[in-house]
Backbone bond lengths (Angstrom), bond angles and torsions (degrees), N, CA, C in turn:
res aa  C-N    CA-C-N  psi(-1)  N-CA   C-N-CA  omega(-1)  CA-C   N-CA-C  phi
1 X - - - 1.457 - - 1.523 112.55 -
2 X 1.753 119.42 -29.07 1.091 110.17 -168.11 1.799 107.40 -83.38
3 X 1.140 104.83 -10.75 1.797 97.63 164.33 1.257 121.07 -81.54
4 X 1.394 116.85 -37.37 1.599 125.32 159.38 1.894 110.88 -20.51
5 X 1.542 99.45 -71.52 1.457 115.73 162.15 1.036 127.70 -34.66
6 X 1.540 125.00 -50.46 0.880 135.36 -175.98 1.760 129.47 -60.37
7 X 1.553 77.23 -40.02 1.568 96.30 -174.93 1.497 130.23 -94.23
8 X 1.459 95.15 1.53 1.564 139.63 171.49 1.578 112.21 -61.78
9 X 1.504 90.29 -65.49 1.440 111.07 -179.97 1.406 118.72 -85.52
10 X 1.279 102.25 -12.07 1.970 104.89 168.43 1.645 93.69 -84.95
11 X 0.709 130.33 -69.77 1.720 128.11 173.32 1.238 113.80 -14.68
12 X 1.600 99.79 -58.78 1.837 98.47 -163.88 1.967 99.83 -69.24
13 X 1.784 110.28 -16.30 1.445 80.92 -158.84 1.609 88.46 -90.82
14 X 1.040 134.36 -33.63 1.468 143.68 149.81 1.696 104.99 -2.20
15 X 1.026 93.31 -74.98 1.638 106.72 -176.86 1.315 115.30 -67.65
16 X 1.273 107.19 -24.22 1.847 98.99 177.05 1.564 117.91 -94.01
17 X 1.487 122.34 -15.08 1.387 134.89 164.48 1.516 113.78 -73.57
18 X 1.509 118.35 -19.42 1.000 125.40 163.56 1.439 123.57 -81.08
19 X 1.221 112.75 -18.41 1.613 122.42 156.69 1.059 131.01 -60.20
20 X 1.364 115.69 -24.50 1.584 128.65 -166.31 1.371 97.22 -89.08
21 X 1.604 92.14 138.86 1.551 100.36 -166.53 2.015 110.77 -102.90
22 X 1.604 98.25 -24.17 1.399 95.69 -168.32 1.281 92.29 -163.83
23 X 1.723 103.50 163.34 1.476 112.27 -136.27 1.828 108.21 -89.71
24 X 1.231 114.90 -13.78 1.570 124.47 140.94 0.808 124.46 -56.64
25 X 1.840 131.98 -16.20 1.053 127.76 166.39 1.512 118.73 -82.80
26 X 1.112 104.20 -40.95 1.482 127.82 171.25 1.561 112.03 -49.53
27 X 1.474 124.79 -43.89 1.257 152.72 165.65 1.825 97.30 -47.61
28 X 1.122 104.54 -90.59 1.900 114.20 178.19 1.462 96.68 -31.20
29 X 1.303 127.17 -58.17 1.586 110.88 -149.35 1.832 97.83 -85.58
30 X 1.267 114.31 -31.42 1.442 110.72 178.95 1.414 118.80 -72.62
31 X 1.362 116.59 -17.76 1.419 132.15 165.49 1.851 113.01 -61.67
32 X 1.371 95.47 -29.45 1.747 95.65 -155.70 1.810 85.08 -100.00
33 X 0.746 111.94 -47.13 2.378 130.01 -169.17 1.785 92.92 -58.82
34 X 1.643 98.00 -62.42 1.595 82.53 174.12 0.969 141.51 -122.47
35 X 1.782 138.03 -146.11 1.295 129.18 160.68 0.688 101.14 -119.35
36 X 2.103 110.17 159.13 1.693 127.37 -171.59 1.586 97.52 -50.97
37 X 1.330 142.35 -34.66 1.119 117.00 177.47 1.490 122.27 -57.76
38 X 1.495 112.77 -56.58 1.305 97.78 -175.30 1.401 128.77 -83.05
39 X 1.602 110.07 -3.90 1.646 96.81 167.92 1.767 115.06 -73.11
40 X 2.032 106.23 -16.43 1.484 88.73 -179.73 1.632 108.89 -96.03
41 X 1.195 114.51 1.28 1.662 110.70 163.21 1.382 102.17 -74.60
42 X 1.347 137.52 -31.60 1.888 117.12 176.86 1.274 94.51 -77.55
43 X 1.306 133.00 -44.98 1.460 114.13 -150.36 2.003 84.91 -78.10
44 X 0.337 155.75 -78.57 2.034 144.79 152.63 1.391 87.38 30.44
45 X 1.276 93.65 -85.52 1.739 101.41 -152.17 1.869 115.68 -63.41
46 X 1.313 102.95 -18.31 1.234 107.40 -174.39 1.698 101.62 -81.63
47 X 1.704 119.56 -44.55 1.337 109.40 167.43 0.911 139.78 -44.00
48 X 1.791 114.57 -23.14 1.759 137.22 -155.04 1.718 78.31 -99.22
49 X 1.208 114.99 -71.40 1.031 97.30 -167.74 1.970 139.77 -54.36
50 X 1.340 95.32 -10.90 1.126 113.10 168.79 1.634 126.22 -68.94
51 X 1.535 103.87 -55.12 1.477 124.65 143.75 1.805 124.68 -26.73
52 X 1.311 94.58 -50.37 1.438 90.93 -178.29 1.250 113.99 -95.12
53 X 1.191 139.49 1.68 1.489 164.49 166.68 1.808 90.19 -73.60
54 X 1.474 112.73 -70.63 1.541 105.55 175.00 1.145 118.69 -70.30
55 X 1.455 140.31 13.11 1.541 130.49 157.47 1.306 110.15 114.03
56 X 1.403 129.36 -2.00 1.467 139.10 -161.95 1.507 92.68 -68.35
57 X 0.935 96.72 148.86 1.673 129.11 161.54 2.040 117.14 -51.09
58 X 1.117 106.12 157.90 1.407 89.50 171.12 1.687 116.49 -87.18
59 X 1.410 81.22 -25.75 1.629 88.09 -170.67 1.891 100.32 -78.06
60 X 1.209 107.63 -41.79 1.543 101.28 171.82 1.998 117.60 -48.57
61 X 0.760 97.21 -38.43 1.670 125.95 -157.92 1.854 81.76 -87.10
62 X 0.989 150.36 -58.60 1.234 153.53 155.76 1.592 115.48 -36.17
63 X 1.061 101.51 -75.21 1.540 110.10 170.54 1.746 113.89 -50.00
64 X 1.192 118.31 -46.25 1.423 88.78 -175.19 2.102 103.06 -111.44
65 X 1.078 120.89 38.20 1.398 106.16 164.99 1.648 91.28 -151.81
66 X 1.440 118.36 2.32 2.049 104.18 165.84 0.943 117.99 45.20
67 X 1.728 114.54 50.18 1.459 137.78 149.09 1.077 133.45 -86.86
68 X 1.467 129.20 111.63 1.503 123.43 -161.30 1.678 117.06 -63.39
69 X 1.280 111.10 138.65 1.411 101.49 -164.15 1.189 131.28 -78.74
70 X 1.453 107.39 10.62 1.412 110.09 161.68 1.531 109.30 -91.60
71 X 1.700 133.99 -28.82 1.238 101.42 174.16 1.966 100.69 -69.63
72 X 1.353 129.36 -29.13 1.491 109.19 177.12 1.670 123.03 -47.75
73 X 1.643 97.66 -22.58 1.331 78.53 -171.36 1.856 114.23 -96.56
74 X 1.184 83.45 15.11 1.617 98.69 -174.61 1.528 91.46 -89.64
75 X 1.212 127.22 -80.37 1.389 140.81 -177.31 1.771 96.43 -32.56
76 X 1.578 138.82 -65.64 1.111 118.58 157.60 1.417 133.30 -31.79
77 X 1.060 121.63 -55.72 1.543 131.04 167.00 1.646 112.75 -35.47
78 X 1.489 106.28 -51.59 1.534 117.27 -162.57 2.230 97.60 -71.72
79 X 1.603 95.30 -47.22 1.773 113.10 -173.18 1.607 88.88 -48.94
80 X 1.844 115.15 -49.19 1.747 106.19 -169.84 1.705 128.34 -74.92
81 X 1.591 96.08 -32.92 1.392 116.73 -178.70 1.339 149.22 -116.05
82 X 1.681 83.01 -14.29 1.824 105.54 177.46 1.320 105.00 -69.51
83 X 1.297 105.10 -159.86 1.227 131.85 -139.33 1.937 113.44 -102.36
84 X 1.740 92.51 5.52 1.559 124.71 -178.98 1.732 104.31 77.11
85 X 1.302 126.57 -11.97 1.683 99.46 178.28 1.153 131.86 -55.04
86 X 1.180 114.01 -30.99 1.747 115.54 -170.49 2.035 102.57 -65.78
87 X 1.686 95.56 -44.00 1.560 106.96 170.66 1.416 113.04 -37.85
88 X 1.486 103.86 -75.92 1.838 125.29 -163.59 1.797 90.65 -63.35
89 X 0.974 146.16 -76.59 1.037 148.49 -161.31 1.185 123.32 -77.01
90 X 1.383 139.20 12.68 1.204 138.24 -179.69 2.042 86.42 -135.10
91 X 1.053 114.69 -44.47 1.375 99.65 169.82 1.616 128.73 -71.71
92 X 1.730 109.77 -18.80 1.561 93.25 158.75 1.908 118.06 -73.44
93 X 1.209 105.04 -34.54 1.092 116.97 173.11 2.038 97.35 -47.37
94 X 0.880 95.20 -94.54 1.555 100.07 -153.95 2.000 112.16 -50.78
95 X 1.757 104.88 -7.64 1.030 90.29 169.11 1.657 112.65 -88.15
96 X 1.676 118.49 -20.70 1.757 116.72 172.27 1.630 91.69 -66.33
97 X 0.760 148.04 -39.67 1.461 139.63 -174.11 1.897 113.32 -50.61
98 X 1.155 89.67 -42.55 1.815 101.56 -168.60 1.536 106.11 -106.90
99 X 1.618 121.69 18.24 1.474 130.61 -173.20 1.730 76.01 -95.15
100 X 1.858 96.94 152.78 1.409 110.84 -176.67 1.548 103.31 -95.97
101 X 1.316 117.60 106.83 1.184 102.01 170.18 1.780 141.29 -20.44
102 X 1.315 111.81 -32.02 1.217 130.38 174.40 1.467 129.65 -69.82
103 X 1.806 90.50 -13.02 1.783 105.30 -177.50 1.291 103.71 -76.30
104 X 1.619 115.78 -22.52 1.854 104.37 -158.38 1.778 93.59 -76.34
């Protein structure tokens, strides 16, 4: 029963991040769900992982965002073996980032 629960409440938050329409919105609800600690440990991990997506070093990737290297080597683990989000979603991201404005 206690995964039942579990998977209840992964659903509902599933479904409610999927509600959010825009990234101030995203802002308000991550403001209220968590604390300044843990929204700046994802945004951490989401930079590292970005980094290591572009080829960085560990020790580079260490040195400039002061992530302990066991969550880096987790976040590597997840970029090689997970479940592809950090991949699919950090590479559409970072490829609209590096699109030339001039292409649209």
């Amino acid at each position: 029963m206690l995964n039942q629960h579990k998977e209840r409440d992964t659903s509902l938050l599933f479904k409610t991040l999927a509600q959010i329409k825009s990234e101030e919105e995203f802002r308000m609800f991550f403001e209220d769900l968590c604390t300044y600690k843990e929204i700046a440990q994802m945004s951490q991990r989401l930079e590292s992982a970005c980094l290591l997506l572009e080829g960085k070093t560990y020790s580079k990737i260490i040195e400039k965002t002061e992530i302990s290297s066991a969550t880096l080597s987790r976040i590597s683990r997840c970029i090689q073996h997970g479940s592809g989000g950090y991949n699919k979603v950090l590479f559409d991201i970072m490829n609209s980032e590096n699109k030339d404005p001039e292409d649209n």
